[in-house]
N, C-alpha and C positions, 0 to 999 in steps of 0.2 A: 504494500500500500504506500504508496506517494504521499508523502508531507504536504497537504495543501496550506495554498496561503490565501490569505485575505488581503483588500485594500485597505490602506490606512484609511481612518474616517478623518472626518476634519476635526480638529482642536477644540474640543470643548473647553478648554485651560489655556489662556492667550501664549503664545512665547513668544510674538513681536508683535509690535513694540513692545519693548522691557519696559515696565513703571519709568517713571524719573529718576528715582535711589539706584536703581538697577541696570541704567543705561549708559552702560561704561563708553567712551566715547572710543569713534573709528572714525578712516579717512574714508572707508567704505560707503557708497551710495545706502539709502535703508533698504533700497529694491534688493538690492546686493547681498546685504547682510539677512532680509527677511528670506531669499531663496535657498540662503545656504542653508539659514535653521532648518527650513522646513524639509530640507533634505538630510539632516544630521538627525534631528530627534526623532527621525521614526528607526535609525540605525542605531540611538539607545536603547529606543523600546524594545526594537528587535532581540539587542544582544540580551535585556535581561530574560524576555521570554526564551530563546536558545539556552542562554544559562540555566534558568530553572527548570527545563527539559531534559537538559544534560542532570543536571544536578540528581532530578527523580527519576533519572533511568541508574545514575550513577548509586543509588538509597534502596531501588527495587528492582537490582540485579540479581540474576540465580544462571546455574548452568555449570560447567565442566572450565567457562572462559574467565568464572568470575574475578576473581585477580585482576588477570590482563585488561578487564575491561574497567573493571574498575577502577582502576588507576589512570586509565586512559581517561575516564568520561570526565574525573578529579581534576587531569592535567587539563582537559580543553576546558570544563566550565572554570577554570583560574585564568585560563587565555580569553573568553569571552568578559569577565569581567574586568579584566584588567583594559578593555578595553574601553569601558564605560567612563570612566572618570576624565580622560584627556580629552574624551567627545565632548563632555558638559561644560570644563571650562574651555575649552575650545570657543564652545557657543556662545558661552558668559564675557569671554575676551574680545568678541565684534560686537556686544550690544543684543544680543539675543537671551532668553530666560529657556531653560531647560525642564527636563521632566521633573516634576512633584508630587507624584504618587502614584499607587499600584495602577489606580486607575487610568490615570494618566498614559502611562502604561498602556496600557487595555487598549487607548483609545487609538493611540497613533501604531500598534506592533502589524505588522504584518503576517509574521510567521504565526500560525492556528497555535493554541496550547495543545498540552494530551494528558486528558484526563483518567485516559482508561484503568481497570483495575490491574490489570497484567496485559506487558507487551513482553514477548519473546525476545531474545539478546542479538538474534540477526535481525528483526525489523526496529527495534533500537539503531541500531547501525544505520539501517538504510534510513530511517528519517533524521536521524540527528544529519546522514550527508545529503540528505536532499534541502535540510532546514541551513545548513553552513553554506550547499551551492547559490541559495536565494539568497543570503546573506553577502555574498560576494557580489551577485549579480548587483544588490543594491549600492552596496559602497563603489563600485565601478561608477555606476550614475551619478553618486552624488560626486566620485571624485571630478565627474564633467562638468558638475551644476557649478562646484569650489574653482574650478579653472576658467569656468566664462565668466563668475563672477569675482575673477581677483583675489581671490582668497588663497591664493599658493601653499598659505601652512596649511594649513586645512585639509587639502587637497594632501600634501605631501605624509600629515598624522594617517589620514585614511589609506596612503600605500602601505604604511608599516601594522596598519592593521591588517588590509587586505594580506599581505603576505602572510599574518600570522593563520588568516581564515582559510588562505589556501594551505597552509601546512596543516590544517584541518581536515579539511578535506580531501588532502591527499593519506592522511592515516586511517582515516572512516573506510574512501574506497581501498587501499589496499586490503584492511580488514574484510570488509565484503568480499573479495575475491577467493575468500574461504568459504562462501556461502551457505556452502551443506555443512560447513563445520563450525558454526558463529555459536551455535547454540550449545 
């Protein structure tokens, strides 16, 4: 089964303009600065929803791989989260307001959660690397949104993400290619 995803919905929770206390100044146009947020904070939302997917495959793992995998899901949900905090003041640093709550969350994530009671340890696999290959697809985009609108760091933090996502993704599918034997 395919990791579906959804559209972000639109913001119920303003993040541009940032209040007055809030609006750290930039030489950036506001068009500028409002395109990049709205391209950043759905790749926070994302990461935390992937992280706590990782996290609960990582807490409701069983199988003959349990170890291996679970150290693996440990290691990526620490690389997904480490990637959250550089995104937010990233945003904070051109004048933008970032995520504030689960909800918040909820509103802007793309990637679907997964509630279910029990997922087997090879469809663990396959949705955690279909939920990281969306995850790339996204930060690709915004890293074009961050480079037509001048934002060069920005642009450049999302390659050093993206690399870690594709090093993601490149250990999920290797794993998979055990397939008859994930479980």
């Amino acid at each position: 089964m395919a990791t579906q995803t959804r559209s972000a919905t639109a913001a119920h929770v303003a993040t541009f303009p940032a209040p007055p206390p809030l609006a750290t100044p930039t030489d950036l146009r506001p068009e500028e600065v409002r395109a990049v947020v709205e391209a950043i904070n759905p790749l926070i939302a994302d990461a935390y929803a992937v992280y706590l997917k990782t996290k609960n495959y990582h807490w409701h793992l069983v199988g003959s791989h349990f170890r291996d995998y679970h150290r693996l899901f440990d290691e990526q949900a620490a690389s997904l989260l480490a990637s959250v905090d550089p995104l937010a003041e990233r945003v904070r640093r051109i004048g933008g307001t970032t995520l504030r709550s689960i909800s918040h969350i909820s509103q802007l994530q793309t990637v679907t959660d997964d509630n279910e009671e029990f997922v087997p340890p090879g469809e663990m696999i396959q949705r955690l690397l279909a939920d990281n290959r969306h995850l790339a697809e996204c930060q690709r985009a915004a890293i074009e949104v961050c480079e037509k609108n001048r934002d060069t760091p920005t642009a450049n933090l999302l390659q050093e993400i993206l690399n870690e996502t594709e090093k993601r993704i490149w250990f999920l599918y290797e794993v998979s290619q055990g397939r008859a034997n994930t479980d």
